[in-house]
N, C-alpha and C positions, 0 to 999 in steps of 0.2 A: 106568407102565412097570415102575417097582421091585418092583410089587407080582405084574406077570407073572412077574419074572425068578425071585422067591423065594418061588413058588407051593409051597405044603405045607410050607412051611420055617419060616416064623414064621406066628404065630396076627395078624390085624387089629390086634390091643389091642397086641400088640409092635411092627406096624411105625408105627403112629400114635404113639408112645409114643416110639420113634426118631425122628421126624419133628418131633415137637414140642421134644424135644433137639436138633435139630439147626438147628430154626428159633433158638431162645434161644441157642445158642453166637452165630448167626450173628445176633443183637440184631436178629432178626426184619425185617431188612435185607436187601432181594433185589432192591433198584432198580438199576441199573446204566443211567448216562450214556453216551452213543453216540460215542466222539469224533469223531463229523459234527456232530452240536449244539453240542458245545464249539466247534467247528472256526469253526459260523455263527457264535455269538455273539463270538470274536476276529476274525472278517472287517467284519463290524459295527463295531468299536470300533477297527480300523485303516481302515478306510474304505477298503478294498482292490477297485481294478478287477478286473474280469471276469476276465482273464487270470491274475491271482493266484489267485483264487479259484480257478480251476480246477486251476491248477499246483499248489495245495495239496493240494486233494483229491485229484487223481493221486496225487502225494508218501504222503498218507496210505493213499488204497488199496494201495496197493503194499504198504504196511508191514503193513496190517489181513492180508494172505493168508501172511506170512512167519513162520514160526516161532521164529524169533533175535527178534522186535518184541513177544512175548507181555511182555518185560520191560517195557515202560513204560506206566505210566497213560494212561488215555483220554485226560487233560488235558496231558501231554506229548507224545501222536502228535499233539495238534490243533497248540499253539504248536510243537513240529519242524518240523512240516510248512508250517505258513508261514512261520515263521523263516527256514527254505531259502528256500520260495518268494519271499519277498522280497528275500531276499541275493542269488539268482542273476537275478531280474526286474530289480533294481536295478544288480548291475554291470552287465547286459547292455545296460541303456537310456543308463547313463551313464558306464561303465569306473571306474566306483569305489564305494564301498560306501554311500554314501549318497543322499537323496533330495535334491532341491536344499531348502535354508533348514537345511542340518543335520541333518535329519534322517534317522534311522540306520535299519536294515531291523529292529531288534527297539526298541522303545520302551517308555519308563519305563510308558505307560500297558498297556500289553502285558505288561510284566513281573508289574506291580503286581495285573491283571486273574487273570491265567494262574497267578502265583506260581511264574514258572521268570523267572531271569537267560537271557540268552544262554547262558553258560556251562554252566548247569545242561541248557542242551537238547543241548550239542555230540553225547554219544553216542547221542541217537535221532538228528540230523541225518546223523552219521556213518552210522548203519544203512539211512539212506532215499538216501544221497548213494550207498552200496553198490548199492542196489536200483538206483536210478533207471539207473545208471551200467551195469550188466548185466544190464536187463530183456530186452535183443535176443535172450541166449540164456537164456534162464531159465521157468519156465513161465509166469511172469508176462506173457506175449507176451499175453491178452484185455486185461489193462486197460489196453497200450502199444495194442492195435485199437480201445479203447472210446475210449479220451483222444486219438487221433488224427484220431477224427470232426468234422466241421467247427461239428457243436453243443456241442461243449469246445474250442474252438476251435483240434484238433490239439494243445493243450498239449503232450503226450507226444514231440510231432515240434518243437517251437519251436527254432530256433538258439539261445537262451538256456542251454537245457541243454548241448549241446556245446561252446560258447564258455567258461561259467563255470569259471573258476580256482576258486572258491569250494568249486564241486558236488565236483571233483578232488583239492582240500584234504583235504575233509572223510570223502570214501573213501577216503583213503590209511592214515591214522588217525586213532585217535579223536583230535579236537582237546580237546587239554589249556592251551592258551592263547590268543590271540587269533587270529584269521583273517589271513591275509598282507594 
C-alpha cells in the first residue's frame, strides 16, 4: 500500500531501505497478543463459570471499540475486564465482595499471572464500569444486541450489572482506593 501512496516519489532501493529501518528501530517485533487470548488464559486459571466469561468479554468488547481504552495494554483490558466481571457476578450472587471460603473477586494467583494488583486495574475498570453503564445510548448499542443473545447468555441484560454498587463505584471515578 505504501508503496501505491509514494508512487514516483521514492526509488524501490529507498523505500526497502526505510522499511528495514524501521523494522530494526521496531527490534523486528510485530507480534501483537489479542486481549481475548490473554482474556482465555486468566479464565482458565480463575476457573470462571460461563457467565463470567461472558460478562468479561462483553466488558472487554466494549472497551476494544472506544477510543479513551486505546490506553491500556492487552494484558490490562483482559484482567479489567474480569476483575469487574467478578466483583459485580460476586456482589450480585452474594451482596458482598467475596466468594464463599474467602475468596476475593481478584486473586493472588491472578495478580501474580496478569502482573496487575487490583489497584493497578481500577482505571481500565473505571473506563469499562463508564461503558458498560452508557452503552444504552452510545453507539456501542451492537455489542449490547450481540451479548443480549441467549448464546452469551444475555450477559449484557443480566440484573448483575444494574444491581452492582461496584459497577456504579467505579464510573463515578477513577477509584484511587479500595472499593466500598
Amino acid at each position: 500500500m505504501l508503496c501505491y501512496l509514494m508512487e514516483h516519489t521514492y526509488r524501490k532501493e529507498q523505500l526497502l531501505r526505510m522499511e528495514r529501518l524501521l523494522l530494526e528501530r521496531l527490534k523486528f517485533s510485530l507480534y501483537y497478543v489479542q486481549p481475548l487470548h490473554l482474556l482465555q488464559v486468566l479464565l482458565h486459571l480463575s476457573d470462571a463459570c460461563q457467565e463470567i466469561n461472558f460478562l468479561s468479554t462483553y466488558l472487554m468488547e466494549l472497551s476494544l471499540s472506544d477510543v479513551d481504552s486505546v490506553t491500556f495494554g492487552a494484558m490490562q483490558l483482559a484482567a479489567g475486564a474480569l476483575c469487574l466481571a467478578r466483583h459485580v457476578m460476586l456482589e450480585y450472587r452474594q451482596g458482598v465482595m467475596s466468594i464463599g471460603d474467602g475468596e476475593t473477586a481478584w486473586t493472588d494467583t491472578l495478580s501474580y499471572y496478569s502482573s496487575y494488583s487490583e489497584r493497578l486495574l481500577y482505571r481500565c475498570m473505571h473506563r469499562m464500569s463508564s461503558l458498560v453503564l452508557g452503552v444504552q445510548s452510545s453507539r456501542l448499542r451492537s455489542s449490547y444486541a450481540k451479548f443480549s443473545a441467549p448464546a452469551w447468555l444475555g450477559v449484557s441484560q443480566c440484573p448483575a450489572l444494574d444491581a452492582s454498587r461496584f459497577l456504579k463505584f467505579c464510573a463515578v471515578d477513577v477509584c484511587d482506593g479500595a472499593p466500598p
